[in-house]
C-alpha positions, 0 to 999 in steps of 0.5 A: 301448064296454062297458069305461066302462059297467063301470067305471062300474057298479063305481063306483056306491054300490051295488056293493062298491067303491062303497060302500067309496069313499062310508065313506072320503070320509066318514070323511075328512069326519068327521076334518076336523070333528073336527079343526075342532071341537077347534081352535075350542074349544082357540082359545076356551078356551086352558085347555083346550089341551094345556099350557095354563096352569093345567092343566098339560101333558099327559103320555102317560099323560093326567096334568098335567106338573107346571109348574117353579117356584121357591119360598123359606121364610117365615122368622122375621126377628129384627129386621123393620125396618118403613120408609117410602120416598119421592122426597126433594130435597137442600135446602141448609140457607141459599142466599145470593145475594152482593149488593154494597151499594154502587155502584162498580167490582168491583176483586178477587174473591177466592174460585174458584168451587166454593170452601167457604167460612167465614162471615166470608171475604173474596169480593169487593172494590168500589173503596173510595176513594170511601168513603174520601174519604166517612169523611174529609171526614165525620170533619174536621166531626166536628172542627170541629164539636167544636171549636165545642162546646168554645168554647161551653162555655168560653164559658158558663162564663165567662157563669156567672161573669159572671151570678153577679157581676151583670155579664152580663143572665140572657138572655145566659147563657140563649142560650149555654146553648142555643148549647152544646146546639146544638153537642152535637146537631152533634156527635152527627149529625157522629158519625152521618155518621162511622159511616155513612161508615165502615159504606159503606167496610166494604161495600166488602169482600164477605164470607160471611154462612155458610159453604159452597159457592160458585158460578159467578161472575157478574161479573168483575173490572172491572164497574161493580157496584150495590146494585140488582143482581138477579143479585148476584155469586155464589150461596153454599150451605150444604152442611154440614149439609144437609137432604133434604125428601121426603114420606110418605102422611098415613096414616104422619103418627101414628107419625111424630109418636109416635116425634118426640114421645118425642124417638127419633131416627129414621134416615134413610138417602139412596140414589142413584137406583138406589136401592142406593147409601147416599150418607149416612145422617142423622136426622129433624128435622121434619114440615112443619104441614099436609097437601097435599090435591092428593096427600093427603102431608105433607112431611117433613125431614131433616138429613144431616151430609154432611161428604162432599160426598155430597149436593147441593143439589136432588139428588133421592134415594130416601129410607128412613125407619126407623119401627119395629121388629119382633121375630121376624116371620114374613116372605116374599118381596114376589115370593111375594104375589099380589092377585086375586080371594081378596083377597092371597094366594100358592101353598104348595107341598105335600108331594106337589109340589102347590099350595095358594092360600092367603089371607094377611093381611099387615103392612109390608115391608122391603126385598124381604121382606113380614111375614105376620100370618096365613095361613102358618106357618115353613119352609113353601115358597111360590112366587116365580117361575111364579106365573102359570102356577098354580091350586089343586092344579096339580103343581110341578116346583121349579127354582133361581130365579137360573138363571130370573132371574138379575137378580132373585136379585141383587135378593133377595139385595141386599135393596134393591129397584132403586127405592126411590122405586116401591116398594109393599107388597102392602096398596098403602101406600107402604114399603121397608126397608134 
């Protein structure tokens, strides 16, 4: 019974190995608040943690490990081509819909579908033998009706002798003076009937008005055909050359009508729709005469010779529009340009391997590069890839941008973004380059 009554006097707070039980659960105490505290804070204020974007990691010697990037030179580009890109649609030059303009049945068709045509060839044929009979029964009045007036003439030559002998009365040479003009207004609508038969019979052969490309057909051989058809028998398309419509914001409309003005032809180069592949490269023809308020674009038009084929008719391209040129440009990498409180901007690596945001005023872009008007001087080394994990003076650690992306390496050195039609430049205006 004595043994629990020292046990429990050695563990009260006032003895020694009491005392020492109380600082340990204390000191525990402490370490778990200390420890919740550091990750309520590092949980509200990321960029406090170790690591953390913006600070850097921390090291064992307490310094910010410098964050890897990769970094490219602003260069001077010699020639800087400044280009507008937009979503352009492939429109033929005339579209045909092959009509028959008399009634009766389709006896040939002499053209396979997907055929180029000429203007003048033969497409179709309508049995002809109804006009034919038409043009025959037209021309035998004609020649009676000649014959006619031939016996009137006669006739009134005779009654001109008559009338000057005094034989005949003036009134009977004045009635077949108008029976002969009778005869002649007879001739002439018989005439008209002739060239009307024979302008039917000719619409019995179908032949293009233009030449290009034609169509599924629509009707086959043995149908009984009409003028008042609504579908026709084929649709014919010019496809050499072609044209590509695309539109451009109303802001570009007066550099575009300056370069028209002086009569410059003005390149336009189509891509496909990965925006890389140039399917043909043509000039601008045209602007279109008013401005559409809905998207504040004026529509512009292109003439491609497409002796290749290459175009289709309402194929959608990327479109490329040569403006203008620029002579020794500063320029940078698209990528390297931020927009954030400063306004555009982009990091500057240092000599020391530090950063420096620097402001940058900017001019239009080509391709993948961006012309820097001011902000940057040449061969200094500015950030394209780990930008976000930057502030002003954060230590770097420069890396090879293909092994991070090899993807994007491709793009820059294609110098064609993967879509032409999306692009903007960092000032929001619409543009590309080739």
């Amino acid at each position: 019974m004595n043994e629990p009554e020292l046990d429990h006097q050695s563990s009260a707070p006032g003895t020694g190995h009491g005392r020492r039980r109380w600082w340990l659960v204390l000191g525990l105490a402490l370490a778990v608040l200390l420890s919740a505290a550091t990750w309520h804070l590092t949980r509200n204020d990321p960029a406090a943690a170790p690591g953390a974007p913006g600070k850097g990691a921390r090291g064992a010697n307490g310094q910010n490990a410098p964050t890897p990037v990769a970094a490219q030179l602003a260069t001077i580009q010699p020639k800087f081509e400044v280009t507008l890109t937009a979503l352009g649609t492939v429109t033929a030059r005339s579209t045909v819909t092959v009509h028959v303009q008399v009634d009766g049945q389709l006896v040939q068709v002499a053209f396979r579908e997907g055929q180029m045509v000429r203007a003048g060839d033969l497409l179709a044929v309508v049995d002809p033998r109804t006009y034919q009979v038409a043009l025959d029964n037209a021309q035998a009045t004609l020649e009676k009706d000649r014959a006619t007036l031939a016996n009137a003439i006669v006739d009134l030559d005779r009654y001109k002798s008559l009338l000057a002998d005094d034989s005949i009365p003036k009134q009977q040479y004045d009635t077949q003076v108008a029976l002969v003009q009778q005869d002649r207004a007879q001739v002439l609508a018989d005439q008209a009937q002739v060239d009307n038969a024979k302008l039917q019979l000719s619409f019995t052969r179908v032949t293009a008005l233009v030449s290009g490309r034609v169509g599924l057909r629509q009707v086959d051989v043995g149908n009984v055909v009409h003028a008042s058809d609504t579908g026709g028998l084929v649709l014919l398309t010019q496809v050499e050359p072609i044209d590509v419509v695309f539109p451009i914001p109303q802001d570009q409309l007066p550099v575009v009508r300056r370069r028209l003005a002086t009569r410059d032809r003005m390149q336009v180069d189509a891509y496909g729709s990965d925006g890389r592949t140039l399917l043909a490269t043509g000039t601008l023809m045209t602007t279109d005469n008013q401005v559409d308020p809905t998207t504040g674009t004026v529509k512009l038009k292109a003439e491609f010779a497409n002796h290749d084929g290459a175009l289709f008719p309402n194929q959608f391209v990327n479109v490329r529009l040569h403006v203008s040129q620029i002579d020794n440009a500063l320029t940078i990498p698209s990528a390297a340009v931020q927009r954030g409180a400063p306004g555009l901007y982009a990091y500057v690596v240092q000599a020391d391997n530090t950063v420096q945001l620097r402001p940058l005023k900017v001019g239009p872009t080509d391709g993948d590069r961006v012309q820097v008007l001011d902000g940057l001087a040449a061969n200094e080394r500015v950030v394209v890839d780990g930008v976000d994990k930057l502030r002003d003076g954060a230590p770097v650690e420069l890396i090879d941008a293909a092994a991070r992306n090899p993807g994007a390496d491709r793009t820059q050195r294609s110098g064609k973004p993967a879509d032409a039609g999306s692009r903007k430049n960092p000032n929001g205006a619409t543009s590309g380059g080739s």
